[in-house]
C-alpha positions as CSV (number, residue, x, y, z in Angstrom):
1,X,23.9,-3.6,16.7
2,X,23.1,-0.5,17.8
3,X,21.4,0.5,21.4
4,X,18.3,2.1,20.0
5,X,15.3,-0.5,19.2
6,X,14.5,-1.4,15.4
7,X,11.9,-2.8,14.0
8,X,11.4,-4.1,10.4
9,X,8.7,-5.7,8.3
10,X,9.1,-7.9,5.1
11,X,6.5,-8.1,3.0
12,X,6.3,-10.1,-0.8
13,X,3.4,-12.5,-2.5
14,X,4.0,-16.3,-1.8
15,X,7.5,-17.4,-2.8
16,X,9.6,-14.1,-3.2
17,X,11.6,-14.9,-0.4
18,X,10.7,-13.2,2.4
19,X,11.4,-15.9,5.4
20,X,15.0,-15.8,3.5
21,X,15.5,-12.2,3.6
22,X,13.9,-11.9,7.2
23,X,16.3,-14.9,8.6
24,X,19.4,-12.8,6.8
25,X,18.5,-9.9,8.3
26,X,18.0,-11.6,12.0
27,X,21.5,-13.0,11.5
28,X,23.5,-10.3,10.4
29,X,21.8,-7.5,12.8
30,X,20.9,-9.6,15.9
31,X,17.6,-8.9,15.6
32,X,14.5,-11.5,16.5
33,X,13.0,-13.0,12.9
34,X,9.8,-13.2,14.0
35,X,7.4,-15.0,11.2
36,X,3.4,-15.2,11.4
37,X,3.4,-18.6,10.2
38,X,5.3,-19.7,13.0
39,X,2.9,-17.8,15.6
40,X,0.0,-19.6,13.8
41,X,1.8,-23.3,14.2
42,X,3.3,-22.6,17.7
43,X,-0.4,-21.5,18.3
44,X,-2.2,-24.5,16.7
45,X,0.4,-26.8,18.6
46,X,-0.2,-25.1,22.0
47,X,-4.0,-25.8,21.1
48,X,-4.8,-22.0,22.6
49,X,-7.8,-20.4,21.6
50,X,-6.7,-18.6,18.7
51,X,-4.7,-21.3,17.6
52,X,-7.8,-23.6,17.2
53,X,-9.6,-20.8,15.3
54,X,-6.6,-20.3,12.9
55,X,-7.0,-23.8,12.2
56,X,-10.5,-24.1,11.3
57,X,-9.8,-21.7,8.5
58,X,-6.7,-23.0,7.5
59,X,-8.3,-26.9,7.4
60,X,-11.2,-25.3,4.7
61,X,-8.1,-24.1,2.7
62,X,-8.7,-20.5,3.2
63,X,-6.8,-17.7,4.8
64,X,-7.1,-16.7,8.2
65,X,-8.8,-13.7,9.0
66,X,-7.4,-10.2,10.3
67,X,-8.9,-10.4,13.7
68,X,-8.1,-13.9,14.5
69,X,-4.4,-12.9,12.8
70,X,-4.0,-9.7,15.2
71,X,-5.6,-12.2,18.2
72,X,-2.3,-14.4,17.2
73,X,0.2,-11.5,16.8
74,X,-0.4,-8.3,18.9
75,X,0.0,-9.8,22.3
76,X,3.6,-11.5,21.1
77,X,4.6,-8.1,19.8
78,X,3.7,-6.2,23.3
79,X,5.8,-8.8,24.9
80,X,8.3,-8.0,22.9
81,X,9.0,-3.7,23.5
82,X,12.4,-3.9,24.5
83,X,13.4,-5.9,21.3
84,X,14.5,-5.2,18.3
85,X,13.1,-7.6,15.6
86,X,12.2,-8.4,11.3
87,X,8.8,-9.8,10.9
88,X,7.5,-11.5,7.9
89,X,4.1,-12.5,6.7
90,X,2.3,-9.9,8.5
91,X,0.8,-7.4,7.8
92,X,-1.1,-8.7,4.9
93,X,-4.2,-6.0,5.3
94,X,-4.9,-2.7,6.2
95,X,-6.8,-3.8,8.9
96,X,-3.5,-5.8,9.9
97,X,-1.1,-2.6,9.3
98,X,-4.0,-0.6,11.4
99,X,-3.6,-3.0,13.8
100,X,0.4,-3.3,14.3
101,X,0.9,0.2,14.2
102,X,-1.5,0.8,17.4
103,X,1.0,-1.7,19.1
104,X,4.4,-0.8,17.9
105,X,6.6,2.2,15.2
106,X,8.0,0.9,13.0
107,X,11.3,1.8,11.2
108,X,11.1,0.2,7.9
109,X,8.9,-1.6,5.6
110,X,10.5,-3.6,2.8
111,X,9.1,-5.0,-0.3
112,X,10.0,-7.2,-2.4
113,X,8.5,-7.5,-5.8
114,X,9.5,-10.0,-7.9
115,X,8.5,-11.0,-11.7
116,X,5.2,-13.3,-11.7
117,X,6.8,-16.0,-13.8
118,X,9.7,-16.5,-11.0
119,X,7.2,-16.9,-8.2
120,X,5.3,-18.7,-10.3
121,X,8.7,-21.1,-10.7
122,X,9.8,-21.5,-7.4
123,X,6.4,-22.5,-5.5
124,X,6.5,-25.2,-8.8
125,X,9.5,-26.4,-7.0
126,X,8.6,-26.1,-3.7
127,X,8.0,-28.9,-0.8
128,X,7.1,-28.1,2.6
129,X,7.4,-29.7,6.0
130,X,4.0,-29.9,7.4
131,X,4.8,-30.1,11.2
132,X,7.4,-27.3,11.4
133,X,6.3,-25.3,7.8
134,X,10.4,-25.8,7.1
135,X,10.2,-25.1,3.4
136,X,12.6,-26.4,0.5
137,X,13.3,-25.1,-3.2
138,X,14.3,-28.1,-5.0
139,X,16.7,-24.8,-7.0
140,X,18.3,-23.0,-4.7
141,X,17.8,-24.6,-1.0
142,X,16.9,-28.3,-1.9
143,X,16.9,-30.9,1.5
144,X,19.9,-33.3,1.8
145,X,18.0,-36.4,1.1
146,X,15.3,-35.8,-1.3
147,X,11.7,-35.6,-0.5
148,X,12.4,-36.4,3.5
149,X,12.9,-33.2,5.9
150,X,16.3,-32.5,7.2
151,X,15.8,-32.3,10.7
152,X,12.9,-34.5,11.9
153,X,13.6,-37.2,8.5
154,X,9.3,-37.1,7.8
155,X,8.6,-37.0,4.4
156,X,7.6,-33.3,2.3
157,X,4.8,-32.7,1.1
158,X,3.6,-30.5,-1.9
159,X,1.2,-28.0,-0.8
160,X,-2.3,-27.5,-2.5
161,X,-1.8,-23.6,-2.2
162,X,2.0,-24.4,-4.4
163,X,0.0,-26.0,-7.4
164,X,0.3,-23.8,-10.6
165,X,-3.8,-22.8,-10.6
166,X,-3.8,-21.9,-7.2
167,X,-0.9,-19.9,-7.3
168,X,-2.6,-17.7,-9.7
169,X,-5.2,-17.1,-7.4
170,X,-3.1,-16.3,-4.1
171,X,-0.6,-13.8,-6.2
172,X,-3.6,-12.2,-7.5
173,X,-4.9,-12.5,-3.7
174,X,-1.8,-11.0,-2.1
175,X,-1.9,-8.2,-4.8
176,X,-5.1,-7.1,-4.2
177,X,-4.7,-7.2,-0.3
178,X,-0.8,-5.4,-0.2
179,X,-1.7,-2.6,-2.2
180,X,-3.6,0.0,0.6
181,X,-0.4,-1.6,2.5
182,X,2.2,-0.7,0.4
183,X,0.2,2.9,0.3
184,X,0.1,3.5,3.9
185,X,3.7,2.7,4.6
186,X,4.7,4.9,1.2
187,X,2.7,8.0,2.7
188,X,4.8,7.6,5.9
189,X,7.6,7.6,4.1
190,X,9.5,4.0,5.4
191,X,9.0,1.9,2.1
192,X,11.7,0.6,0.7
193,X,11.2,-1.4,-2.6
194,X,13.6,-4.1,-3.9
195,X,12.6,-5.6,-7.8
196,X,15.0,-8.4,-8.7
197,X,14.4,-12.6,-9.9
198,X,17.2,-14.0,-7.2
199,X,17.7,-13.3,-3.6
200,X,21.1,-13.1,-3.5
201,X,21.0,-10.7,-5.8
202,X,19.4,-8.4,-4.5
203,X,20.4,-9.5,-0.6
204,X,23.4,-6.7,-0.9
205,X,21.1,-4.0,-1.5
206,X,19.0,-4.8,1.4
207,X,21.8,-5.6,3.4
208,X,23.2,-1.7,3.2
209,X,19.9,-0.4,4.0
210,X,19.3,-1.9,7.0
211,X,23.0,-1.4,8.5
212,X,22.4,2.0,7.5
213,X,19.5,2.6,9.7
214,X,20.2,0.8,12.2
215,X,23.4,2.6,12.5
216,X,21.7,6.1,12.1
């Protein structure tokens, strides 16, 4: 790992892998995988303020706004100038991108677009922890005993937001949203875009970019 800091953000619709992708790149960089879902459960655990107004809107099924999002986020990332780290899961908005970049540069964006019909096959065979949000593909990263949760043995779940109608909605959803996104970070010249059906496929790829800036 190189001196210099480096900062990285995945972003992808619901189910193209990005957690994967993010944890891969923590691992084989040393960098911190940080993930907004986890800010939102550590928050909602910890009962803080933004935590209970994540959970309001999360309990009515709908997604939590930008400023409650940047409420959760910004003051973990100003804690966090002297590391290096891969998020995932945010930015989601403009008004999120907007947000991060008053707080932090960042050194690369990367996008992963994957076919509709794949997503639309791995959230069919997804099952979730609720507790932790640990999430299994019953394909490619199913739990050891099935249905139960490897770690804490409590039984998965199916989400609502993984059943085929609604994962229409929330691809068409993050489509709409990631767009001015996916603009901004083009204009400045740091998206990098990765097209592919598996992960491992196109982990190589993604792999040689980062150790190529973070070398540079």
């Amino acid at each position: 790992m190189a001196n210099r800091l480096f900062r990285a953000v995945i972003m992808g619709p619901p189910g193209s892998g990005k957690g994967t992708i993010s944890g891969r790149i923590a691992q084989s960089f040393g960098l911190q995988h940080l993930s907004s879902g986890d800010f939102i459960r550590e928050n909602i655990a910890a009962n803080t303020e933004a935590g209970v107004l994540a959970k309001s809107y999360i309990d009515k099924g709908l997604l939590v706004p930008d400023h409650v999002m940047t409420r959760l986020l910004l003051p973990r990332l100003e804690e966090m100038t002297r590391h290096s780290w891969v998020l995932d899961g945010f930015p989601r908005t403009l008004a999120q991108a907007n947000a991060l970049n008053s707080v932090c540069k960042l050194d690369m964006v990367v996008s992963l677009n994957v076919p509709f019909e794949t997503l639309k096959e791995r959230l069919s065979h997804r099952w979730v922890h609720p507790a932790s949000g640990r999430v299994y593909n019953m394909e490619f990263n199913p739990p050891r005993v099935q249905g139960v949760d490897d770690i804490s043995g409590e039984p998965l779940v199916k989400s609502d937001d993984d059943k085929p109608e609604a994962v229409v909605a929330r691809l068409r959803h993050y489509k709409d949203n990631a767009k001015p996104v996916i603009d901004l970070y083009k204009a400045k010249g740091i998206l990098h875009t990765f097209s592919g059906t598996e992960t491992d496929k196109i982990w190589p790829y993604i792999s040689s970019l980062v150790s190529a800036k973070v070398r540079s």
